[in-house]
Steps between C-alpha positions, in 0.01 A plus 500: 500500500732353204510705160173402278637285209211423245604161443122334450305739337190275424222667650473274759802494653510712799770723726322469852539842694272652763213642466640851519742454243332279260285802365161320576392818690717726298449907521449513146265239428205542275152405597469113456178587240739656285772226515588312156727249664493161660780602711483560864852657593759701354683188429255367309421811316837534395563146342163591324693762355764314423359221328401763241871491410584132457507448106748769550849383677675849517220669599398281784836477596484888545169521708567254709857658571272850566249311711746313724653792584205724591352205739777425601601885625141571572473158735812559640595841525148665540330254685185565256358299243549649124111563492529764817837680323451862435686770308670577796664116548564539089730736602682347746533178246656712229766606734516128634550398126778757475672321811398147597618411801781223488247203631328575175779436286750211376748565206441123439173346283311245679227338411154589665470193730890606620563678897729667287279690258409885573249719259807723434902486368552881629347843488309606204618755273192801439374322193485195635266640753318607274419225325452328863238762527326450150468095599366580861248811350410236214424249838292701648289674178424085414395463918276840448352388174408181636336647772764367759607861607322799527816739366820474337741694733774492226327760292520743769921519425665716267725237320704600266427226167677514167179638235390210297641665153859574651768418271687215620911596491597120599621379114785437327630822310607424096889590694431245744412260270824492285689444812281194623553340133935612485501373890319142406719496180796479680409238774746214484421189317821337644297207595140335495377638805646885391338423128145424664500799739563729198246310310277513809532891543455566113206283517365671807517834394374410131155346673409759714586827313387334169133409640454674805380215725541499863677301763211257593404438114848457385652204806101376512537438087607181250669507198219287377256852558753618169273429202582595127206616211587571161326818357586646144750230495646685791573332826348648837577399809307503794507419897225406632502633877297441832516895657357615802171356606518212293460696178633397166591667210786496244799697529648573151878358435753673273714271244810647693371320832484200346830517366614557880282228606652252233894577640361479861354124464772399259742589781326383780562157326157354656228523261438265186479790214622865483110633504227461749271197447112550550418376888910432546481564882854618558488848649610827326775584791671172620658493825906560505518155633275215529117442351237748457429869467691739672366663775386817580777597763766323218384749226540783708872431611586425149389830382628674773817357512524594127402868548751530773796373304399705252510819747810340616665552184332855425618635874867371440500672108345831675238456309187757505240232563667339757237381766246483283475182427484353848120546575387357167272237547307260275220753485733743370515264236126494410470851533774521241313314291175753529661820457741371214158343307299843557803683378540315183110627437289189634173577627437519844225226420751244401735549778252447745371181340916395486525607837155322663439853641104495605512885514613669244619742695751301668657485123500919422727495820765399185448784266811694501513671160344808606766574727770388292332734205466822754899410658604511126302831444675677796847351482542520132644146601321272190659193651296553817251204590565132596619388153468285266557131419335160529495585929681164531860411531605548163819409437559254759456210260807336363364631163334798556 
């Protein structure tokens, strides 16, 4: 049968498959009395699931990736429904992860509803299978603990998952930094459009490593959510920001980012004044071209293609950190943000509050002093550690 695109995931909507396949009479069914669920099928079970996901974009967007694939490998290749899959077919699916057959890929996007579209864009690399199998053993716990399944099969395999207080190593070095800020500095300006990329990549850089927001809050954001409050005859700024779930909370602004922000709309020539209006609805990132916020896939090829002209340059100067630049991302950026705030002595309370982090746990994965203290204690090295600084661009600004 065709690849299983979840394209109507109401809980009505149905994918009609035999009765062998549809998991009605799955091997690993529970006993009905025990059974928390409406659903009938392993279809239905799994938009059940799903649905738990959909005040959450990104992470629906991930499970139903994980889901399609699994039905539509289990359907397919194994002839099984997902609720008769044992260990042994787990298996067998981690090496079919590690090299999808051609049928199940396309190099192009299309959209669900497409011939075109395929669960996969190649093989997946070992932590990508990983994470595959965190979504699918996260699938099956929810069918278990609903009283869908009788056991999770997934918890059988040794996988091998990153601890939950590991250090993250994906941020922006104090080094790496002052050649982000000297690389933006010396962008052309030759002409309007040259002028508003620069501004665009100063501004850019300034929002996330400044407040630490993430993709989704900073493209689904105004510049009416920028609000100001005079304390001790001291401005603060804040941003008010929808995170994940639908949760609000307010990030925090520094005086510098507003400076940024005042260039950026002064150049982009289409605003009324140089500061944010309460409930102005004009987005923080514009598109290049045209109307509205950038998207998601714009963002990341404007970062990108700044990182790899900055690697560019490094690789033809022979420089030691050529290369490194290349994989940074905009969560690079955020984690930046984290381990430059902890370093500078916040408490790990206030950078998960910044950050929208619901376990604070998720935030210690930031503290880096400790090992910059014990490299500095072995090396004799006292310049050890990620540095120091604002953990912007500093310097990029025409005045600065």
């Amino acid at each position: 049968m065709p690849h299983v695109a979840i394209v109507q995931y109401s809980p009505g909507s149905s994918l009609q498959l035999p009765p062998e396949l549809d998991g009605s009479c799955g091997t690993n069914r529970a006993p009905e009395e025990h059974l928390q669920l409406s659903a009938r099928n392993d279809w239905e079970a799994v938009l059940g699931w799903l649905m738990k996901f959909k005040d959450s974009p990104n992470t629906f967007d991930y499970y139903r990736r994980e889901a399609e694939r699994l039905l539509s490998w289990s359907i397919n290749e194994r002839k099984k429904p997902v609720s008769s899959l044992t260990y042994e077919d787990l298996l067998l699916y981690r090496e079919f992860l590690a090299d999808p057959p051609k049928d199940y890929i396309s190099s192009r996007r299309f959209g669900r509803d497409n011939p075109g579209w395929r669960p996969f864009s190649g093989p997946l690399s070992k932590a990508a299978i990983s994470q595959a199998f965190a979504a699918v053993g996260a699938l099956f716990q929810h069918l278990v603990n609903a009283g869908y399944l009788y056991r999770n099969p997934v918890r059988l395999m040794r996988l091998k998952r990153p601890g939950r207080n590991q250090k993250t190593r994906r941020f922006l070095t104090d080094e790496m930094r002052q050649i982000v800020a000297e690389h933006i500095r010396e962008m052309p300006t030759d002409s309007r459009e040259r002028m508003a990329r620069r501004a665009r990549a100063i501004w850019i850089m300034s929002l996330f490593t400044r407040t630490g927001l993430r993709i989704s809050e900073a493209l689904g954001g105004s510049m009416g959510d920028f609000y100001c409050e005079l304390r001790e005859e001291r401005e603060q700024w804040w941003l008010d920001v929808t995170g994940k779930g639908g949760k609000r909370r307010q990030v925090a602004v520094p005086q510098d980012v507003i400076e940024e922000l005042r260039r950026y709309r002064v150049i982009s020539g289409d605003i009324t004044s140089a500061l944010p209006q309460r409930g102005e609805n004009a987005p923080l990132i514009s598109r290049m071209r045209g109307q509205g916020p950038m998207g998601r896939g714009g963002l990341h090829r404007f970062i990108k293609a700044l990182f790899v002209e900055i690697d560019g340059k490094l690789e033809a100067a022979g420089h030691p950190l050529a290369g490194q630049f290349t994989p940074v991302s905009t969560h690079w950026l955020r984690h930046t943000a984290a381990t430059e705030w902890l370093r500078r002595g916040a408490t790990i309370k206030d950078v998960q509050e910044q950050l929208g982090h619901g376990d604070i746990s998720t935030t210690g994965q930031y503290l880096h002093s400790e090992d910059d203290r014990r490299h500095a204690a072995i090396t004799g090295d006292q310049k050890a550690g990620n540095g120091s600084g604002n953990g912007g661009v500093g310097g990029a600004s025409e005045d600065r």
